[in-house]
N, CA, C and O atoms as a GROMACS GRO file, in nm:
protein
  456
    1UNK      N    1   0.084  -0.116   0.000
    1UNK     CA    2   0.000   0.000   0.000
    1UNK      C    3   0.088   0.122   0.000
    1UNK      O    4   0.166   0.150   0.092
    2UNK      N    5   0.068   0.205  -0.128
    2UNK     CA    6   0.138   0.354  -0.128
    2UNK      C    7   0.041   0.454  -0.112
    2UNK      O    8  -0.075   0.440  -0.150
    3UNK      N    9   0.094   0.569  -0.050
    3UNK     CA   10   0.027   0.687  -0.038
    3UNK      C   11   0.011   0.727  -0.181
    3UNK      O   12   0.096   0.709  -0.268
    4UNK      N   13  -0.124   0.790  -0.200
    4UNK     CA   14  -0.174   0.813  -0.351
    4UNK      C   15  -0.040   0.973  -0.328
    4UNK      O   16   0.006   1.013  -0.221
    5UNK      N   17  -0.019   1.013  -0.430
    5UNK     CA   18   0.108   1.118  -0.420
    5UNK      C   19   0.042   1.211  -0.457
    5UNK      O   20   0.111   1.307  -0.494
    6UNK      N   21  -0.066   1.225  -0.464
    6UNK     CA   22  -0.155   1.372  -0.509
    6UNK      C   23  -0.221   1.390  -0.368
    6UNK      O   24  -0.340   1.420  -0.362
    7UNK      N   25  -0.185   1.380  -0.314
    7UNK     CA   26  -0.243   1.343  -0.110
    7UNK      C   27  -0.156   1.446  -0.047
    7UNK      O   28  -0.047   1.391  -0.029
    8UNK      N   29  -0.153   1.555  -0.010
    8UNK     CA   30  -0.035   1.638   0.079
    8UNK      C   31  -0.013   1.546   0.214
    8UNK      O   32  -0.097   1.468   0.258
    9UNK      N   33   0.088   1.565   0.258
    9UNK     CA   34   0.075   1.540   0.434
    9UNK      C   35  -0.002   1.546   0.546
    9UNK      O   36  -0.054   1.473   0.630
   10UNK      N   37   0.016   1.705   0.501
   10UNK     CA   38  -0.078   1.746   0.563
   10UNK      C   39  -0.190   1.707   0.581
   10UNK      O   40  -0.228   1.685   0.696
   11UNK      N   41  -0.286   1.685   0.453
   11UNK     CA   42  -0.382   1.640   0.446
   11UNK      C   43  -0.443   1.529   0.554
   11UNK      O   44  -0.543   1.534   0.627
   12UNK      N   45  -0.342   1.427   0.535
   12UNK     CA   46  -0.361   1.296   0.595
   12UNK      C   47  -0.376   1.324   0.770
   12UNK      O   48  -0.465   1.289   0.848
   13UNK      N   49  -0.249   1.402   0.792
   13UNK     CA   50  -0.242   1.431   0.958
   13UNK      C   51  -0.378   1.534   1.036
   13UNK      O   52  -0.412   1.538   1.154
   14UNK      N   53  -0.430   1.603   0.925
   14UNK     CA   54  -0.501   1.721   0.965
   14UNK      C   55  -0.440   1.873   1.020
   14UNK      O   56  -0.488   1.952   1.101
   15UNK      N   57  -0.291   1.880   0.927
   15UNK     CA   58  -0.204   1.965   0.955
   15UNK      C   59  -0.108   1.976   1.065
   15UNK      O   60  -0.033   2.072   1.080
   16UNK      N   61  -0.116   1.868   1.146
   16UNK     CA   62  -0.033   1.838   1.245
   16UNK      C   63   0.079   1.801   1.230
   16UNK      O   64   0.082   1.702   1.157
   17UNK      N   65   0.198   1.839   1.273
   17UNK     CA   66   0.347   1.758   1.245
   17UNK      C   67   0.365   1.698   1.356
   17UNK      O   68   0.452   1.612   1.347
   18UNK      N   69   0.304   1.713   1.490
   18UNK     CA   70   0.317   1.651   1.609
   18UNK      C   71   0.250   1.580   1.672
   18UNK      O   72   0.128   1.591   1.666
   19UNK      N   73   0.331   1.457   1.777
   19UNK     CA   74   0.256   1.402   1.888
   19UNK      C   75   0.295   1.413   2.045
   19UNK      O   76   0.391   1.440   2.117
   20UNK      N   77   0.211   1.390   2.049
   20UNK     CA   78   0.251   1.390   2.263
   20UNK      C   79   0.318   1.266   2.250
   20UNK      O   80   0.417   1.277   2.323
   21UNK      N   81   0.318   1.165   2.203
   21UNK     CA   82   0.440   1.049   2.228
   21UNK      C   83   0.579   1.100   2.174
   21UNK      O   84   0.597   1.188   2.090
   22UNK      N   85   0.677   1.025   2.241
   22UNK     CA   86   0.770   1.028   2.168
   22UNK      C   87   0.835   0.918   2.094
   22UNK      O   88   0.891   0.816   2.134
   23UNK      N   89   0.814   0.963   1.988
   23UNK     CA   90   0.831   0.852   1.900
   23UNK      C   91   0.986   0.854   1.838
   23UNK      O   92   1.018   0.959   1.783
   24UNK      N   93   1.092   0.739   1.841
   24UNK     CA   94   1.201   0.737   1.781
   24UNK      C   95   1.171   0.643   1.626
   24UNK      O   96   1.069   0.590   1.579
   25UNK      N   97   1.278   0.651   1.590
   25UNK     CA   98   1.239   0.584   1.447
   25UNK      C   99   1.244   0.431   1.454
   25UNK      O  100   1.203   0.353   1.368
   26UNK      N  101   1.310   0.395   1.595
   26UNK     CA  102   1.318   0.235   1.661
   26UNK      C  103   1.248   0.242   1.714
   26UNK      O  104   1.228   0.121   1.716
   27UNK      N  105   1.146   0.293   1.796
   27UNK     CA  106   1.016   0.266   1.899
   27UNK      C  107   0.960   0.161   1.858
   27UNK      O  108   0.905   0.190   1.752
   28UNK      N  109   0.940   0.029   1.889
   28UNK     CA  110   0.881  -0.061   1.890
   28UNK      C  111   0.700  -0.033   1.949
   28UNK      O  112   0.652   0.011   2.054
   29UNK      N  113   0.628  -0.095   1.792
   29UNK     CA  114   0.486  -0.024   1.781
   29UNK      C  115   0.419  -0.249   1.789
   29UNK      O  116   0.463  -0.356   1.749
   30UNK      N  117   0.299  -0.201   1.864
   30UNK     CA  118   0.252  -0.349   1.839
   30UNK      C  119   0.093  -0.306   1.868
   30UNK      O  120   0.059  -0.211   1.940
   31UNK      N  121   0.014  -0.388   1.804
   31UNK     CA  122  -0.147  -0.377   1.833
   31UNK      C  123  -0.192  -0.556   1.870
   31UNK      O  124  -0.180  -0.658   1.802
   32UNK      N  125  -0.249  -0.533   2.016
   32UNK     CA  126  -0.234  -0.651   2.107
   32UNK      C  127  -0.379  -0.700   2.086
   32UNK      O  128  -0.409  -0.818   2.100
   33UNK      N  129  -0.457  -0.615   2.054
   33UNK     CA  130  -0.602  -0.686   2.085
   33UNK      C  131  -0.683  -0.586   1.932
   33UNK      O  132  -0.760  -0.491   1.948
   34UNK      N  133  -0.638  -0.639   1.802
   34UNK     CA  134  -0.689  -0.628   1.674
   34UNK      C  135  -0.828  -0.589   1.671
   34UNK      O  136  -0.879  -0.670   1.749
   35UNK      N  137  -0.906  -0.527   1.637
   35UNK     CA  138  -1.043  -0.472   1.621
   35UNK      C  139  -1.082  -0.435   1.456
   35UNK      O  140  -1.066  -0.324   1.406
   36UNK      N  141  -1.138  -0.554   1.385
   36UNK     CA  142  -1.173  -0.552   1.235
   36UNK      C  143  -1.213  -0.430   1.241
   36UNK      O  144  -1.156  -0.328   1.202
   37UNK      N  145  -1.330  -0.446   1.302
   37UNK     CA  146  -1.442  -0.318   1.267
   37UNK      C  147  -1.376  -0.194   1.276
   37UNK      O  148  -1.374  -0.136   1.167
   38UNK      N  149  -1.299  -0.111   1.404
   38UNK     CA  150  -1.245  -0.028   1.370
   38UNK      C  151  -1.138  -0.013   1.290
   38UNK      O  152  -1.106   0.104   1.270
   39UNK      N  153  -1.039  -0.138   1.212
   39UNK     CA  154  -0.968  -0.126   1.072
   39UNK      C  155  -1.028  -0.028   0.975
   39UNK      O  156  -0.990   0.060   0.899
   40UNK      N  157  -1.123  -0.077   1.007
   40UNK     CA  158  -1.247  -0.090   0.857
   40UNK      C  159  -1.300   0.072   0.823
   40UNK      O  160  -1.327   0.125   0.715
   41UNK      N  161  -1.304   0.136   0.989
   41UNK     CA  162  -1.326   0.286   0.999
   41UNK      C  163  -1.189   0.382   0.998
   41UNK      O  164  -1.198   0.503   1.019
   42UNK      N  165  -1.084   0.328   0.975
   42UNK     CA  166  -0.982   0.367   0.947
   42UNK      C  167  -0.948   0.410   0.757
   42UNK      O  168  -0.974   0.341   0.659
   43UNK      N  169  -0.883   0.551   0.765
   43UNK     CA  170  -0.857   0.580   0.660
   43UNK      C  171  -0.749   0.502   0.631
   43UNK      O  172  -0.698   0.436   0.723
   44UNK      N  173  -0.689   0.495   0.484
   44UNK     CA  174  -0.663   0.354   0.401
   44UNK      C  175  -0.467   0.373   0.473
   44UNK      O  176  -0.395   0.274   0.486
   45UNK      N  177  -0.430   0.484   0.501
   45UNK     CA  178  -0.248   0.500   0.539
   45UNK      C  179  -0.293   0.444   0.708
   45UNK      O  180  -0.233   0.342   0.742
   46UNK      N  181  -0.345   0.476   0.764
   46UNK     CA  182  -0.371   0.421   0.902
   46UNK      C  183  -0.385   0.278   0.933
   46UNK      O  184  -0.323   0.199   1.004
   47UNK      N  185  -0.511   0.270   0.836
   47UNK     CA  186  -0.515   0.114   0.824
   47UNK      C  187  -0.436   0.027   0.785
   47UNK      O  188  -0.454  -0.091   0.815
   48UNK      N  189  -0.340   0.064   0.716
   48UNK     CA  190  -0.255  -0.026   0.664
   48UNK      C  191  -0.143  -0.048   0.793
   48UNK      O  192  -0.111  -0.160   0.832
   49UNK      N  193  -0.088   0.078   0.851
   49UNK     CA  194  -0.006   0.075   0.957
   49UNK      C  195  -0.104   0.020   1.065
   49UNK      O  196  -0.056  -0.039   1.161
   50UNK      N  197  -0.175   0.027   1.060
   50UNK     CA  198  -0.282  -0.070   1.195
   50UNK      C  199  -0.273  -0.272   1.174
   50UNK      O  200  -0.249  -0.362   1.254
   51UNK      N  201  -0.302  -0.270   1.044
   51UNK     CA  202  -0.309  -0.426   1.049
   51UNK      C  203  -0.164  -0.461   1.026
   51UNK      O  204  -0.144  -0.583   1.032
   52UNK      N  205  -0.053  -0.383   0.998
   52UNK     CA  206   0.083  -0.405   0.974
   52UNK      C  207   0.144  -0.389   1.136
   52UNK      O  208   0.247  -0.453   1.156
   53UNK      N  209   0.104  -0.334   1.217
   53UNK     CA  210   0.163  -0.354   1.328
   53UNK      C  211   0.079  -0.455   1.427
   53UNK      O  212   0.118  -0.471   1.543
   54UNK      N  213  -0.055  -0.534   1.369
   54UNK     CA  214  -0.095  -0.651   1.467
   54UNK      C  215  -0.052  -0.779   1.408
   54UNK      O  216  -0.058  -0.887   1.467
   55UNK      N  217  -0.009  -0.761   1.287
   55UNK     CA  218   0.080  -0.871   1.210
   55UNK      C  219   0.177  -0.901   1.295
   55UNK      O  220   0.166  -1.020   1.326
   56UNK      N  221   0.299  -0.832   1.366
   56UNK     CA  222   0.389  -0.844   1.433
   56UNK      C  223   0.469  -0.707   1.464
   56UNK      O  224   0.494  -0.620   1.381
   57UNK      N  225   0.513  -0.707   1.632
   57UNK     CA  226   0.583  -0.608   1.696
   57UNK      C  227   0.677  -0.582   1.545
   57UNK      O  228   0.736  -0.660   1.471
   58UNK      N  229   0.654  -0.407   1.543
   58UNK     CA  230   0.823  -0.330   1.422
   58UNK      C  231   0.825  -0.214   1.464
   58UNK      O  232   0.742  -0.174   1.546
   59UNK      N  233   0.900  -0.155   1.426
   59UNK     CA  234   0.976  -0.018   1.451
   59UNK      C  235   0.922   0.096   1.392
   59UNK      O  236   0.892   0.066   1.277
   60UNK      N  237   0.901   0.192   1.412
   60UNK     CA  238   0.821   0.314   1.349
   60UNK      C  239   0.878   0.292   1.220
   60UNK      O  240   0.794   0.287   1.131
   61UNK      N  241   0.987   0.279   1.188
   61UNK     CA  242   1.041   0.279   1.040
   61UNK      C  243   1.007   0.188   0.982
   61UNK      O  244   0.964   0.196   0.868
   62UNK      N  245   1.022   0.052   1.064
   62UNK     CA  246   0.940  -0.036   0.982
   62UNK      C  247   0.848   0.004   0.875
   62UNK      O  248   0.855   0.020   0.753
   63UNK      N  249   0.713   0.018   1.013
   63UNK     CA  250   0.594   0.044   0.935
   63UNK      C  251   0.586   0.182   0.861
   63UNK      O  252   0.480   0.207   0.803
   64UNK      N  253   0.686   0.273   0.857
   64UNK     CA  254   0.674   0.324   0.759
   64UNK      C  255   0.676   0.260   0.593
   64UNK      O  256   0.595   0.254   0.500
   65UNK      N  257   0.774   0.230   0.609
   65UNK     CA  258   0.852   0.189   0.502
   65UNK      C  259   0.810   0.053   0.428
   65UNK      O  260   0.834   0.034   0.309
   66UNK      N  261   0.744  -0.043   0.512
   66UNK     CA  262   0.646  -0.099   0.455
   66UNK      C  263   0.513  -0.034   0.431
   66UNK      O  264   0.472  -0.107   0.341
   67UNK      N  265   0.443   0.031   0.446
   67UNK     CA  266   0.346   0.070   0.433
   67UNK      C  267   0.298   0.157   0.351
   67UNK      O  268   0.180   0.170   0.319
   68UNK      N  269   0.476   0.275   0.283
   68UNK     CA  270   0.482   0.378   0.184
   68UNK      C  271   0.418   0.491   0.263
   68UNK      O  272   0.330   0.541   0.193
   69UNK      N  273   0.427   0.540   0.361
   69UNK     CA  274   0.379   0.630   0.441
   69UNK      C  275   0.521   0.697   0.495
   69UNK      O  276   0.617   0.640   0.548
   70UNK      N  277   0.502   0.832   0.463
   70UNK     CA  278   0.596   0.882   0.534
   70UNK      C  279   0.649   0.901   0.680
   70UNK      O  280   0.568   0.909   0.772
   71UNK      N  281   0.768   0.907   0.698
   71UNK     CA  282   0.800   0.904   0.850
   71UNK      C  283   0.713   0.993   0.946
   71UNK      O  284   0.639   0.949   1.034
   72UNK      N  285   0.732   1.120   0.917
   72UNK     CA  286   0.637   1.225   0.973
   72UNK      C  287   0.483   1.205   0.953
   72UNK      O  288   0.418   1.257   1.044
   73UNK      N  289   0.408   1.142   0.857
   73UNK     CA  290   0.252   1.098   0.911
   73UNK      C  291   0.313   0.989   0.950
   73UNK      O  292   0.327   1.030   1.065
   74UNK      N  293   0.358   0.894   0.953
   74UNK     CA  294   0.350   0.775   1.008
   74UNK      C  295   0.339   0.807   1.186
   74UNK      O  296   0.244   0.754   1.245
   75UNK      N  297   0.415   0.872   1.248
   75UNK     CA  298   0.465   0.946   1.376
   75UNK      C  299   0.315   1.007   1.457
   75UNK      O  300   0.302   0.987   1.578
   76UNK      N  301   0.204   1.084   1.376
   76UNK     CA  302   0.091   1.142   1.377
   76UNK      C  303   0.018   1.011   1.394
   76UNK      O  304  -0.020   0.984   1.508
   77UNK      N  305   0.002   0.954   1.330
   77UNK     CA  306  -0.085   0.838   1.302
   77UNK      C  307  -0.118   0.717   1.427
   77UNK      O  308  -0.217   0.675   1.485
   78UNK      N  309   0.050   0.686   1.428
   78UNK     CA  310   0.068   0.653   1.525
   78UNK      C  311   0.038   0.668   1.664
   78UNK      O  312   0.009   0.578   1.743
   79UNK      N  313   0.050   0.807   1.687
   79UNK     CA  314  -0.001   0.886   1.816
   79UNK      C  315  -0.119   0.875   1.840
   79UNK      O  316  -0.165   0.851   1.951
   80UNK      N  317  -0.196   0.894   1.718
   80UNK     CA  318  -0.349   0.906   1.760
   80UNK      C  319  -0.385   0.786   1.799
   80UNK      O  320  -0.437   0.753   1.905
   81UNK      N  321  -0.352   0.717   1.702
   81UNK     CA  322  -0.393   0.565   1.741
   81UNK      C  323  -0.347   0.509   1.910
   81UNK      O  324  -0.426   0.434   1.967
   82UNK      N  325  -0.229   0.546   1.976
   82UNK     CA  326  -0.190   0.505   2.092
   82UNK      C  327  -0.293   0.601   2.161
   82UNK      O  328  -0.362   0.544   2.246
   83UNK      N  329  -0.312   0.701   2.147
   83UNK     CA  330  -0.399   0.770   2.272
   83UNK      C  331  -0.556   0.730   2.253
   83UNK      O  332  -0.645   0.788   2.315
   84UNK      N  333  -0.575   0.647   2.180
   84UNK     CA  334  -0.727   0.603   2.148
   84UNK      C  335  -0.703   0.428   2.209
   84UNK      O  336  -0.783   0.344   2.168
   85UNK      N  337  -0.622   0.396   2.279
   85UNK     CA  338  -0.547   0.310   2.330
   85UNK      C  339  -0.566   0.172   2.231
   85UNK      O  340  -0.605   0.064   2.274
   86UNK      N  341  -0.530   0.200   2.087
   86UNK     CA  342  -0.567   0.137   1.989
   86UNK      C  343  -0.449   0.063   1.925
   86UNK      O  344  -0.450  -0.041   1.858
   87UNK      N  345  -0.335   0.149   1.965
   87UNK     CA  346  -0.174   0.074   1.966
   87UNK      C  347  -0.093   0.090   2.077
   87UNK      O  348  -0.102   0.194   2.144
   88UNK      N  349   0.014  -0.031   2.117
   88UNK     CA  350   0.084   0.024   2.170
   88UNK      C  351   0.236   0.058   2.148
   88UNK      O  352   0.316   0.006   2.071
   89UNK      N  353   0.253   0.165   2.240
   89UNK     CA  354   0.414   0.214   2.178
   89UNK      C  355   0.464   0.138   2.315
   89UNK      O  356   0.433   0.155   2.433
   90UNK      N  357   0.555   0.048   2.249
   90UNK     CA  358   0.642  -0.031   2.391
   90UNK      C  359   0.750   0.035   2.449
   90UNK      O  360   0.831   0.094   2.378
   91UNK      N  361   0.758   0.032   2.574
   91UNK     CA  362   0.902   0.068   2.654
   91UNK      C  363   1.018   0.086   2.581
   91UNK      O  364   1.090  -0.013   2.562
   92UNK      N  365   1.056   0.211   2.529
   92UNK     CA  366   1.217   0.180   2.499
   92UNK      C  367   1.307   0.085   2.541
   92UNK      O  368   1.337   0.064   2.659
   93UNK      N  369   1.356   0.020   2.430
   93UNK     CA  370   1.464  -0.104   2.488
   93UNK      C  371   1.612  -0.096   2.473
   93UNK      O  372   1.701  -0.172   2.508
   94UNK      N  373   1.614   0.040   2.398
   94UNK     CA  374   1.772   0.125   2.378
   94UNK      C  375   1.830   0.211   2.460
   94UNK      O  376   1.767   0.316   2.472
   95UNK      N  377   1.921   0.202   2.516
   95UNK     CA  378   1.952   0.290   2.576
   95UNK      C  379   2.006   0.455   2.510
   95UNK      O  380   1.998   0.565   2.566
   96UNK      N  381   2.057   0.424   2.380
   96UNK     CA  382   2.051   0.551   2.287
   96UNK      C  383   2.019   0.493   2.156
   96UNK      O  384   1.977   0.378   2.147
   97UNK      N  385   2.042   0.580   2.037
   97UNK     CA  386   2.026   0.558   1.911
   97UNK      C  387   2.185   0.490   1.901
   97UNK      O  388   2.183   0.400   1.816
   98UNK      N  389   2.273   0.502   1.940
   98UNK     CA  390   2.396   0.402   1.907
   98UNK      C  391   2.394   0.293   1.983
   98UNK      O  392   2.509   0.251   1.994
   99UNK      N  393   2.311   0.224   2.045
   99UNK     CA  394   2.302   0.137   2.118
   99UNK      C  395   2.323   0.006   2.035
   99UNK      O  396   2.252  -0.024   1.939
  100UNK      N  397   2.460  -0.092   2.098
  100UNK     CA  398   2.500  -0.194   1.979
  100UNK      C  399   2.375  -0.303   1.860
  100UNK      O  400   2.356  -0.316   1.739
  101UNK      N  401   2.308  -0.373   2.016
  101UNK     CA  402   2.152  -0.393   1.985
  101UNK      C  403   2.127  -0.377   1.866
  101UNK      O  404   2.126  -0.455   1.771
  102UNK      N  405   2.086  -0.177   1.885
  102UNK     CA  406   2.015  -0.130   1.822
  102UNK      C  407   2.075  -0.135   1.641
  102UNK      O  408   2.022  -0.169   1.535
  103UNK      N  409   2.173  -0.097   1.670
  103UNK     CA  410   2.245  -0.089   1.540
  103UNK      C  411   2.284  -0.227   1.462
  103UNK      O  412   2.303  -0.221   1.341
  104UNK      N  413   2.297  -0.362   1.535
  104UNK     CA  414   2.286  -0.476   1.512
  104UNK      C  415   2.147  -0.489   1.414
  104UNK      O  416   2.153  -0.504   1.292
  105UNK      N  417   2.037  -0.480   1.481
  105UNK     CA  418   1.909  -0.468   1.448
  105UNK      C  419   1.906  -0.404   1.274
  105UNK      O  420   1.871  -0.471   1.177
  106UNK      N  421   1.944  -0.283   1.271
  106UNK     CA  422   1.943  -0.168   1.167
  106UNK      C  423   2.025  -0.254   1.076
  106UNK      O  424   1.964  -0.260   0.968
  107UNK      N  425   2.165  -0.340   1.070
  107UNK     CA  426   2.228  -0.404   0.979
  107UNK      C  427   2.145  -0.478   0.932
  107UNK      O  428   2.094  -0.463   0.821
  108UNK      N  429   2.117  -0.591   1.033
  108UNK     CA  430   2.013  -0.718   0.976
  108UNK      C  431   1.910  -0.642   0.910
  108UNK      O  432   1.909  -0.678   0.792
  109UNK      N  433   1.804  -0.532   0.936
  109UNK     CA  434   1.727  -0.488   0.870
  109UNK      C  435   1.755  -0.500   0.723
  109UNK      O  436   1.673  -0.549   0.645
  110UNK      N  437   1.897  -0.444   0.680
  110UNK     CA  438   1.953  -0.357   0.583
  110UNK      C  439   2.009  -0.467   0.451
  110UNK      O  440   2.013  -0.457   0.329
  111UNK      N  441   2.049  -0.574   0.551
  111UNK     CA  442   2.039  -0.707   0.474
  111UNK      C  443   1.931  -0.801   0.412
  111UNK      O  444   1.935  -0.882   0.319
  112UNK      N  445   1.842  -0.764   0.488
  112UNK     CA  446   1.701  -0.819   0.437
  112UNK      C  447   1.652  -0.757   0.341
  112UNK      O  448   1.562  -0.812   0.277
  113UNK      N  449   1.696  -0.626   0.303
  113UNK     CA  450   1.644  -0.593   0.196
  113UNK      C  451   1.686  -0.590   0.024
  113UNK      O  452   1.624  -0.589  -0.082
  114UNK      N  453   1.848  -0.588   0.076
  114UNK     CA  454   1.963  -0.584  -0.022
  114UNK      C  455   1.894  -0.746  -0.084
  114UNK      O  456   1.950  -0.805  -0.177
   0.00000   0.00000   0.00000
């Protein structure tokens, strides 16, 4: 699923660039208890990051990047959805963005795609 490209950003977010979460581009996103019906009332970039993160725990970038949604709505999207307690954003498990882990993680990513 790609964002139709005649779609501003804006559009999608409702002009918002922000959330009250804080979201890193590793934040581990998961949806624990799936709800068809509200999929279904979900616009089509939401929804896709909705049933893509009850598929299995990924990373904000993940589901960007599968999903063709940009980082910045993805971030919006996300938010709303956690404060509608509809996803959850899990506990940071990094201690920074250079965290070996983390960067371990980011290789293997990087290989899976090559």
């Amino acid at each position: 699923m790609t964002v139709n490209p005649w779609v501003r950003p804006y559009v999608l977010t409702g002009g918002r660039t922000r959330t009250r979460h804080r979201l890193h581009v590793h934040t581990l996103i998961s949806v624990p208890h799936y709800d068809p019906a509200y999929s279904r009332r979900l616009p089509p970039e939401a929804r896709s990051l909705y049933e893509r993160a009850h598929t299995a725990v990924q990373s904000v970038a993940e589901l960007s990047a599968h999903c063709g949604v940009s980082l910045g709505v993805t971030r919006v999207l996300i938010g709303d959805m956690a404060a509608r307690e509809r996803m959850v954003i899990n506990p940071e498990t990094y201690s920074s963005p250079y965290d070996p882990r983390l960067l371990k993680r980011v290789i293997d990513g990087l290989y899976q795609l090559a």
